[in-house]
N, C-alpha and C positions, 0 to 999 in steps of 0.2 A: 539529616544526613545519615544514609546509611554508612556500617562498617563492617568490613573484613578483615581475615586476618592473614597473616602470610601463607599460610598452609591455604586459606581458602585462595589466593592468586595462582598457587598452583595448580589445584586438584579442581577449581570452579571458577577459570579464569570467563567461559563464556558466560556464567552468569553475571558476575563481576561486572565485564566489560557492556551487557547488556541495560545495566543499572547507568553505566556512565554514557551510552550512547543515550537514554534518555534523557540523560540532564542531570542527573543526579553526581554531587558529589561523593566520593566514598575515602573515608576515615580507614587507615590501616593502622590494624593493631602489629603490636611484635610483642613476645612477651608481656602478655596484660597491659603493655600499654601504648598507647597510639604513636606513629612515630611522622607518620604522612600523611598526604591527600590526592586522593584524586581526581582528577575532575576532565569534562572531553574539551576540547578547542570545540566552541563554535564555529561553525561551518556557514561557509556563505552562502547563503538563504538564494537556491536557484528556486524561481517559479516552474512546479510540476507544468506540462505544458496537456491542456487537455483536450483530446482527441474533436476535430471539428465534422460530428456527428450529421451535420447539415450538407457540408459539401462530400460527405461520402452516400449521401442518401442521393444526392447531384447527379456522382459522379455515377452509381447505380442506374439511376432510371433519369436522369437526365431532367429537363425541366418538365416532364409529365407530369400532369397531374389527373388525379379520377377521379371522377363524381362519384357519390356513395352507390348508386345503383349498378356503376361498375363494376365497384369491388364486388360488390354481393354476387351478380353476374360471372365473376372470374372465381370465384370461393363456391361458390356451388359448381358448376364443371369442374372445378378441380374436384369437389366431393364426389361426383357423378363419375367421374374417372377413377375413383380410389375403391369404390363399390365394381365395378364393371370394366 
């Protein structure tokens, strides 16, 4: 358990609050001696939703797809157009 003290609430509340948004509880002192705690409310656990990488590549180029000799074909005229 970390601790802070009343002056640090004031002058290093961000830190503080930084410590509790982790998880940590924090012990306040007041004159030499502890008089509190504190600690964050757990939050109700949303699932981050993560980007569907698949159907943006879809919705890009559609259901195409290229043979390797393709690409090499399209990647070299792009280089032959970057030179000239």
């Amino acid at each position: 358990m970390k601790s802070a003290t009343v002056a640090d609430l004031r002058n290093q509340f961000r830190r503080v609050s930084a410590w509790i948004e982790e998880g940590e509880t924090v012990q306040i002192i007041r004159r030499g001696k502890p008089f509190a705690r504190l600690s964050g409310i757990t939050p109700e656990r949303r699932s981050k939703k993560k980007p569907d990488m698949l159907a943006q590549l879809r919705e890009i180029w559609g259901e195409k797809m290229y043979s390797e000799s393709q690409v090499r074909e399209m990647r070299e005229s792009e280089i032959e157009g970057e030179e000239g």
